[in-house]
C-alpha positions in Angstrom: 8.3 16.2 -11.9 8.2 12.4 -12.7 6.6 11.3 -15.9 5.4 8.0 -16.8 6.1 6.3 -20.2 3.0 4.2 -20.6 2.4 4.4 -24.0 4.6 4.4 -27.4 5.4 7.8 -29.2 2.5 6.5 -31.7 0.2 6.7 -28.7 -0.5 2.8 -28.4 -0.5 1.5 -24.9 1.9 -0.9 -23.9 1.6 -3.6 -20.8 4.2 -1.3 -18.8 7.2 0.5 -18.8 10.3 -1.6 -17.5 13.8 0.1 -16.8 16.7 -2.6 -17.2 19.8 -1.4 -14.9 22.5 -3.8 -16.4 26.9 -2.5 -17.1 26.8 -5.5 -19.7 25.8 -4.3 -23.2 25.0 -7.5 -24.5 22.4 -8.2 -21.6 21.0 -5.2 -21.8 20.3 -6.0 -25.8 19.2 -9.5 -25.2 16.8 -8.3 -22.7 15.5 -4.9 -24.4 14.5 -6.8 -27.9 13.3 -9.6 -25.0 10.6 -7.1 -23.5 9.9 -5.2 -26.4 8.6 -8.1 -28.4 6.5 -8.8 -25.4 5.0 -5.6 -25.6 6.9 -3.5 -23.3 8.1 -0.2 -23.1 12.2 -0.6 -22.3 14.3 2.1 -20.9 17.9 1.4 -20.1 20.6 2.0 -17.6 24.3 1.0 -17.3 24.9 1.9 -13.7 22.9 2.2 -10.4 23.0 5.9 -10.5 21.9 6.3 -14.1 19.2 3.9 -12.8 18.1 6.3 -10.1 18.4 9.3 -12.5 16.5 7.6 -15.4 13.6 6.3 -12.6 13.1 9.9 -11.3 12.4 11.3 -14.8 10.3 8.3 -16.4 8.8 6.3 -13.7 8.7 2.7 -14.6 6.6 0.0 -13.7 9.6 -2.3 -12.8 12.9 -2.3 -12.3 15.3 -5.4 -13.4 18.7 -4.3 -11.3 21.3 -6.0 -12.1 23.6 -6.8 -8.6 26.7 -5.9 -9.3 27.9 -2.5 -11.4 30.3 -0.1 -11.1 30.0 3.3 -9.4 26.9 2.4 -7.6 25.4 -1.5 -7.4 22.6 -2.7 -8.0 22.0 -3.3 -3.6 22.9 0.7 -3.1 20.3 1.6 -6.0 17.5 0.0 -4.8 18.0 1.5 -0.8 18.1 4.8 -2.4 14.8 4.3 -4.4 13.0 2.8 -1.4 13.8 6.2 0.4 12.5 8.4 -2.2 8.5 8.7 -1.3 7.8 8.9 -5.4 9.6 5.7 -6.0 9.4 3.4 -3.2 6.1 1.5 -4.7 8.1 0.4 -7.8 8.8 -3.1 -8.1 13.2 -4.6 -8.3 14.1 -7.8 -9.5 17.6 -8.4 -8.9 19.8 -10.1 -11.5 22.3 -11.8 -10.2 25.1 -14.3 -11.1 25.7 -14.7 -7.2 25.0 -18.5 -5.8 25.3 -17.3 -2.4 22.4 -16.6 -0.8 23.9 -13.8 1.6 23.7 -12.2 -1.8 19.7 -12.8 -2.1 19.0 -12.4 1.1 20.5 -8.8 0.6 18.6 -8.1 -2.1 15.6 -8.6 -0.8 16.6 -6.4 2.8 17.5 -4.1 -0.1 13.7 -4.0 -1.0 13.6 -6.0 -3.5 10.6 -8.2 -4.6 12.5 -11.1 -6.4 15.9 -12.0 -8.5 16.4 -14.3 -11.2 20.1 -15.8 -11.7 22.3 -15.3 -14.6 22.1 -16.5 -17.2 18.6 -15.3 -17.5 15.8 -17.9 -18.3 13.5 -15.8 -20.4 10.1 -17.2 -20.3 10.5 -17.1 -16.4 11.2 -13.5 -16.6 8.1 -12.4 -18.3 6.4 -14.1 -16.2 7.7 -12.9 -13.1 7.9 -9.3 -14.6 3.6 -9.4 -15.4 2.9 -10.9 -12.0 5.1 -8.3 -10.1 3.6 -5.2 -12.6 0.0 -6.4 -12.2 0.5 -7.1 -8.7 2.0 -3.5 -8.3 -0.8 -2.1 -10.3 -3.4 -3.5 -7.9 -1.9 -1.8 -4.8 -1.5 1.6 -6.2 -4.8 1.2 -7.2 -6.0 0.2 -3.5 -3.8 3.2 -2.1 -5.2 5.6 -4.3 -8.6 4.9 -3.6 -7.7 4.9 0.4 -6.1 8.4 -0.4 -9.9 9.3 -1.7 -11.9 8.1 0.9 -9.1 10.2 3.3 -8.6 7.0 5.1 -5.5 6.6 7.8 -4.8 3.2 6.4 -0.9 1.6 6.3 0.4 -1.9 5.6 2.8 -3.9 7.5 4.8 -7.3 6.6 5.1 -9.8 9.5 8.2 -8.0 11.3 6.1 -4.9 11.5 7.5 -2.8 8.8 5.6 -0.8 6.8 5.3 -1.4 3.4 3.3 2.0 2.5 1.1 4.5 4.3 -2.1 6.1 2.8 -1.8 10.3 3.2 -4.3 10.5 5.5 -2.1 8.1 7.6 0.9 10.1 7.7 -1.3 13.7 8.3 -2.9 11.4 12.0 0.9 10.8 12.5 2.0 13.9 12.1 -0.9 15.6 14.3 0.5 12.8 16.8 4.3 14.5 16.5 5.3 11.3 14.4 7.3 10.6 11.3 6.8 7.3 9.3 10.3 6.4 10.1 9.6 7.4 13.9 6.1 5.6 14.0 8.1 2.0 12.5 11.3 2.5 14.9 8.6 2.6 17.8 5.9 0.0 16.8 7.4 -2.8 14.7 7.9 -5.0 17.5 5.1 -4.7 19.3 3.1 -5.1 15.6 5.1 -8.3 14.7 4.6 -9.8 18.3 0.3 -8.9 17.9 0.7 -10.5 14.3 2.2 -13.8 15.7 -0.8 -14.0 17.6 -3.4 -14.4 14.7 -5.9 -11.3 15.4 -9.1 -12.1 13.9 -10.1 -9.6 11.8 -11.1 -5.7 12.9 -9.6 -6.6 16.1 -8.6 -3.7 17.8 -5.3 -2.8 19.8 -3.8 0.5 21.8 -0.4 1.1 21.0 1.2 2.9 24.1 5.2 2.9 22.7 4.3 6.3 20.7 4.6 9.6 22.5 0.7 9.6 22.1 -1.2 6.5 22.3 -2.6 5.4 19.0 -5.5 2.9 18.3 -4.5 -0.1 15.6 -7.5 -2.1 13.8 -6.7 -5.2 11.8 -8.9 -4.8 8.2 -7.2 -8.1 6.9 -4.4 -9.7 4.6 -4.8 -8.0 0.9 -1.7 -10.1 0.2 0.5 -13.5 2.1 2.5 -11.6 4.6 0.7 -8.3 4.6 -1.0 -6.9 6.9 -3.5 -3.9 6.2 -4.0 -1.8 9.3 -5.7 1.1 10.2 -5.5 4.1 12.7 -8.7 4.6 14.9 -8.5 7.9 16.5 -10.4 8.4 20.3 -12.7 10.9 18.6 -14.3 8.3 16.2 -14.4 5.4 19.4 -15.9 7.7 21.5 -18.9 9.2 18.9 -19.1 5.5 17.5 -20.3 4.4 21.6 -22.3 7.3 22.1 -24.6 6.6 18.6 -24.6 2.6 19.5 -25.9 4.1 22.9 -27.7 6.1 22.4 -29.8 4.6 19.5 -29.8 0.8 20.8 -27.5 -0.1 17.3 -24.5 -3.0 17.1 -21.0 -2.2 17.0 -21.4 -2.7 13.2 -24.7 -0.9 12.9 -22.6 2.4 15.1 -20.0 2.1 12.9 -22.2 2.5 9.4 -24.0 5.2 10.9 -21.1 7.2 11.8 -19.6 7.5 8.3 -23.1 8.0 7.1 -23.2 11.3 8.8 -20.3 11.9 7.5 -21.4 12.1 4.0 -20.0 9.1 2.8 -21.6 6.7 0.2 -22.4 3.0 0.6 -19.5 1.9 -1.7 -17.1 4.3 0.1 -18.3 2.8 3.6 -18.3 -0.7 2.4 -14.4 0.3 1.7 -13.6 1.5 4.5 -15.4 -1.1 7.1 -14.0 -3.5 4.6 -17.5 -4.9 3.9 -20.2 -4.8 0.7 -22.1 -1.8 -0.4 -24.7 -4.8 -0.1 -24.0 -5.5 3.3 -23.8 -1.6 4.4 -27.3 -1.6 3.3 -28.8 -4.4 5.3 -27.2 -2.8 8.1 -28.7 0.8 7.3 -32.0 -0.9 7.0 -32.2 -1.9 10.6 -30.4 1.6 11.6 -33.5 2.9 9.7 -35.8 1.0 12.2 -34.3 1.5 15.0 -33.6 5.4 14.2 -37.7 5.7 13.5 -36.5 7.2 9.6 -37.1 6.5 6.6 -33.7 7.2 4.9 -30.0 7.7 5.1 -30.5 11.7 4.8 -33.0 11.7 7.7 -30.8 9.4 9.3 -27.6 11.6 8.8 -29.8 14.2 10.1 -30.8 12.6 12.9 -27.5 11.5 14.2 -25.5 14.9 13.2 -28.5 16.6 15.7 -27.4 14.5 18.3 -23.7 14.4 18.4 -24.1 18.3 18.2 -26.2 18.9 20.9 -23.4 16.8 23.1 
C-alpha cells in the first residue's frame, strides 16, 4: 500500500511532498534545507533504486532525479516508475550536469517533465517544482472526477501516446480484448496523423486498426500538446439518433437527453459533454418543449419508456 506524506508529524500541511534522488550528499543537503524552508515535505534517496523503493512506500508529489548514479541512473528510474500504474502520474525533473542534449532529450523519452543543469539555480527550481506539483494536482483532480462520472476518457500528446487513461477507459478496452499498451501500439499513428489535421472540437473519428473498431471524440486541449479524447461506444451513437429522431431534438439537445436518462446531474453532464451546467439547462429547456414535459424526471421518464419499448 502507498502512503502519501502530505503533512508534517505535527499535522500541519505542507505545499507537497518532494523525493530528491541525488549519490552526492552535499546536493542532497543543499537542496533538502532548500525545500524545506520553502515549505516542503523532503524525502531522500541516493540511488535510482532506493528512489523507486522510497516512491512506492511514500508517494511524492515530485521527483528531482538526478541523471547519473550508481546501481541504477536516474534515466532507468524514471522508465520503471512510468510502468508502475500507481506512479506513472508523478512528476521527474532531471538534474543534470550533462550539456549534451542527447542527454535531455533522454530524459524527457524517459518521461520526464523538465531538468535543470548543475549547478542548480535555486529560485528556478522552486519555481519549476510549484508549477509542475500544481500542474500535477490539477490533472489528478480532472481524472479523478472522470473516474466518478465512469467516463472512458484518455489523453494523448501530439505523437499519439497516451499520457493517462480514466478506469472506465481501460474496462471499454478490455471489453474490446485490448490492453493500454496494445490500444497505443495500434492507434498512435493514426491519432498523431488526425491531430495534425486540427479537429475542431467533438469531432468524431472510427478507428478501424483495433481488433474491434472503436469510436474517438475530440473534447479539447486541457493542456499545449494534450489532447483529451474520449471513447464513444455504438450503443450510445445508436440510442443518441434514435432520441434526436424520434423527438425532433439537435445533436446537442440528443446528447443531454441521453445522460439525463441516465441519472446523471447537470454538473456531471456539463462534464462530460464538456459544456456548463448553465448551458445543459438551456438545452433541457427546449428538450422540455419539444418532449411536451415539464421536467427532467418526466423527461427521464419519458425517454427511458421509449428506448425500452425498442
Amino acid at each position: 500500500m502507498k502512503h502519501s506524506a502530505t503533512h508534517t508529524s505535527s499535522g500541519t500541511s505542507t505545499r507537497g511532498v518532494v523525493l530528491i534522488a541525488d549519490d552526492t550528499i552535499e546536493s542532497l543537503g543543499m537542496l533538502n534545507e532548500t525545500l524545506v524552508q520553502a515549505g516542503y515535505t523532503v524525502l531522500v534517496a541516493m540511488d535510482g533504486l532506493q528512489a523507486l523503493a522510497v516512491a512506492e512506500r511514500m508517494m511524492p508529489d515530485l521527483i528531482l532525479m538526478d541523471a547519473i548514479m550508481p546501481n541504477m541512473d536516474g534515466f532507468e528510474a524514471c522508465e520503471a516508475l512510468k510502468k508502475d500504474p500507481d506512479l506513472e502520474g508523478i512528476p521527474v525533473i532531471f538534474m543534470t550536469g550533462l550539456s549534451d542534449s542527447i542527454d535531455v532529450v533522454r530524459g524527457l523519452e524517459a518521461g520526464g517533465v523538465d531538468y535543470v543543469t548543475k549547478p542548480v539555480n535555486l529560485d528556478v527550481l522552486l519555481a519549476r517544482v510549484q508549477v509542475h506539483i500544481t500542474n500535477a494536482r490539477k490533472t489528478r483532480r480532472a481524472i479523478g472526477s472522470l473516474n466518478e462520472i465512469g467516463q472512458p476518457t484518455f489523453a494523448c500528446d501530439v505523437h499519439g501516446q497516451l499520457l493517462w487513461c480514466s478506469s472506465r477507459t481501460i474496462e471499454v478496452l478490455a471489453k474490446a480484448g485490448l490492453s493500454e499498451h496494445d490500444f497505443q501500439e495500434a492507434t498512435s499513428a493514426f491519432l498523431a496523423s488526425w491531430f495534425a489535421s486540427a479537429p475542431e472540437r467533438f469531432q468524431q473519428v472510427r478507428i478501424e486498426q483495433t481488433s474491434s473498431p472503436l469510436l474517438v471524440k475530440f473534447l479539447g486541449l486541457p493542456a499545449p500538446g494534450e489532447y483529451l479524447l474520449r471513447l464513444v461506444d455504438d450503443d450510445e451513437v445508436s440510442l443518441r439518433q434514435t432520441l434526436r429522431d424520434h423527438f425532433q431534438l439537435t445533436v446537442r439537445e440528443a446528447e443531454v437527453l441521453l445522460w439525463l436518462s441516465r441519472g446523471k446531474t447537470n454538473q456531471e453532464i456539463g462534464r462530460i459533454l464538456s459544456m456548463s451546467p448553465r448551458t445543459v439547462n438551456k438545452h433541457l429547456e427546449t428538450v422540455f418543449r419539444k418532449m411536451g414535459v415539464e421536467n427532467r424526471t418526466s423527461a427521464a421518464a419519458l425517454s427511458l419508456g421509449y428506448l425500452s419499448r425498442l
